[in-house]
C-alpha positions in Angstrom: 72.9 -100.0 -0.5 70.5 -101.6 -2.5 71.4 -104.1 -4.9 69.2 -106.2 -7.1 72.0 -109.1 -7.7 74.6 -109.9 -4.8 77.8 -109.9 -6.5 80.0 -112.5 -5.0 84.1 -113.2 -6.2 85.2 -116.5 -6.4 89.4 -115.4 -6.4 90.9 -118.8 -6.5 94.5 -118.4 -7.6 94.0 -114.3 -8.2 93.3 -112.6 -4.9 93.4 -109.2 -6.1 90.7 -110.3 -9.1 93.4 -108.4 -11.4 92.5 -109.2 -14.6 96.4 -109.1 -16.1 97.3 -111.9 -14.1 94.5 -114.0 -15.7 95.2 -112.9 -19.4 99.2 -113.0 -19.3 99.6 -115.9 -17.6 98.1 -117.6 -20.5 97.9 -115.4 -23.7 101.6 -114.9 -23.6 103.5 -118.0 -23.6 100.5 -119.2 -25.6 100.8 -117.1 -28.3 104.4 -117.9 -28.2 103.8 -121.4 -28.5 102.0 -120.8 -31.7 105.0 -118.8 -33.0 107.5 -121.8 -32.1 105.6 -124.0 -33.6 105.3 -122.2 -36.8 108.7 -120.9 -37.2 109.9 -124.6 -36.8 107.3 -126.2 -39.4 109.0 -123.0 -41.9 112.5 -123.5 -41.0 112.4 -127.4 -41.9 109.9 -126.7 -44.3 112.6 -124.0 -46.1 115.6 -127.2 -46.6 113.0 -128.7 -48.7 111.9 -125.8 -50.9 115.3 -124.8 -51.5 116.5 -128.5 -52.0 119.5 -127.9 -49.3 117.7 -130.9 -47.5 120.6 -133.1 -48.6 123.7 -130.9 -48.1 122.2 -130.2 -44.2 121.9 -134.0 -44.2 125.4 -134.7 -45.8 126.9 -132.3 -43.3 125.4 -133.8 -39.6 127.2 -137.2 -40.7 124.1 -138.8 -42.1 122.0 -138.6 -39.2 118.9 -136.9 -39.0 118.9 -136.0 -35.1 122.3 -134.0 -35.5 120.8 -132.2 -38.6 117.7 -131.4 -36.5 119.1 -130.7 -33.7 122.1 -127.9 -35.1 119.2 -126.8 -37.7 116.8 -125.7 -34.0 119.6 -124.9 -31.7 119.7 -121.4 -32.6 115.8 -121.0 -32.3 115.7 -122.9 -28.8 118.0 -120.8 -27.2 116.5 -117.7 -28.4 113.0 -118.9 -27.3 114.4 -120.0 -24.3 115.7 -116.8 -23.6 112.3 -115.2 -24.4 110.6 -117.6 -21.9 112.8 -117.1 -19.6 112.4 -113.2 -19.7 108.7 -113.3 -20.1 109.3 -115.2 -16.1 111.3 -112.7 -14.5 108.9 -110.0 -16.1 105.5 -111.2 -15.1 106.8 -112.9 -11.7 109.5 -110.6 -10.4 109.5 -107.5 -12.0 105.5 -107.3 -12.2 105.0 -109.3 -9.2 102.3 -111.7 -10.4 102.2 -115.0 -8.3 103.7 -117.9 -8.8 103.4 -120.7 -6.6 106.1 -123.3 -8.0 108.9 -120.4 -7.9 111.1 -118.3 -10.4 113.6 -121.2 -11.3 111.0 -124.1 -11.8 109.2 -121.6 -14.2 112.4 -121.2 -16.4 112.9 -124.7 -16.2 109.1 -125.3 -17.7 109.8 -122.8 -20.2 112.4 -124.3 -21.2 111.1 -127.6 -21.4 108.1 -126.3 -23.3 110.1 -125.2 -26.1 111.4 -128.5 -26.6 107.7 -129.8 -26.3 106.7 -127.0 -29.0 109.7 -127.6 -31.6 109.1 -131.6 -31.4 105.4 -131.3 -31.5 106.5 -129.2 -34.7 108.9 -132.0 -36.2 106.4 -134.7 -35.6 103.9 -133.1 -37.1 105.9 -131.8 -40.4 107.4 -135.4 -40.9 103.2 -136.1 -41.4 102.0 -133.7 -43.7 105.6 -133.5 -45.7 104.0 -129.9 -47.0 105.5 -126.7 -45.3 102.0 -124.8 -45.8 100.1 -127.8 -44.3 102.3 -128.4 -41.7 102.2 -125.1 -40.5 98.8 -124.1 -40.5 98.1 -127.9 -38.7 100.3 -126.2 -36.2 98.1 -123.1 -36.0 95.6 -125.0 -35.7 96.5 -126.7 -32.6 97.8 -123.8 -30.5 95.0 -121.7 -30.8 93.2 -125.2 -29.5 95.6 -125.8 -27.0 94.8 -122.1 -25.7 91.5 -122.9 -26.0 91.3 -125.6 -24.1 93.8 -124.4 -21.4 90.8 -122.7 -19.7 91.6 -119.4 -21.1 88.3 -118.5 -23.0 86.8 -120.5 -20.5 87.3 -121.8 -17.0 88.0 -125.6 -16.9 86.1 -125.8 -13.8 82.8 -125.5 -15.8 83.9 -128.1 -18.2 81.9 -131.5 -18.8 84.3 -133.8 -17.2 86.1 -135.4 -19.8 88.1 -132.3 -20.4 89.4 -132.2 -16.8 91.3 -135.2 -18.2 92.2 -133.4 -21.0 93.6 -130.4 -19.6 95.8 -132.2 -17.1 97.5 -133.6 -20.8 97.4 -130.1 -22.6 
């Protein structure tokens, strides 16, 4: 009955204050964002060390979009595949909400691994370096979970990183 603080809930998009829906909405695809990233940085990174750069080029017809893109088809789909079943995981089989729906989810994860891999390319064709290139990409997921609102809530940031978070 007696209380020295009032506790008060604030449950904005998390009626049921359960703290899963808070951590795997975001931990999840974000630490497989990190992972995309990575894996793409290596996987271009690898055609230089092993100086197969030119035979992958040679074979696409000289064109460097067609050697990207059969060198990361593999990888999208299977990261697609993994987005998509993280979706029906945490908003069907575990019932967690989801206000834009199942299919628009899949469609965003999708679109995200696109997002991931060219962020990737773009910033391998910088650095050149494998080793740099991927630990730049590091680098930037574990800020772009950081800044998501995960460790913490956006609300409470000074203002210029509402902006921020609407591009993030």
């Amino acid at each position: 009955i007696l209380q020295p603080i009032v506790i008060e809930t604030h449950p904005l998009n998390n009626p049921t204050l359960n703290y899963a829906i808070y951590l795997n909405n975001i931990a999840v695809p974000g630490i497989l964002l990190i992972i995309i990233m990575i894996f793409t940085a290596y996987k271009i990174g690898i055609e230089w060390k092993n100086n197969t750069q030119n035979e992958l080029f040679e074979m696409a017809g000289e064109s460097t979009t067609i050697a990207l893109a059969g060198k990361l088809w593999p990888q999208t789909l299977l990261f697609s595949l993994l987005f998509t079943l993280i979706d029906v995981c945490l908003y069907k089989y575990l019932g967690f909400p989801c206000q834009a729906g199942i299919f628009r989810m899949i469609c965003l994860g999708i679109l995200i691994v696109i997002a991931a891999e060219s962020l990737s390319i773009f910033l391998y064709g910088i650095f050149i370096q494998m080793r740099l290139s991927m630990s730049v990409c590091a680098l930037l997921g574990v800020l772009q979970i950081s800044i998501s609102g995960f460790p913490f809530p956006i609300s409470a940031m000074p203002t210029i990183f509402h902006v921020l978070c609407n591009f993030i």
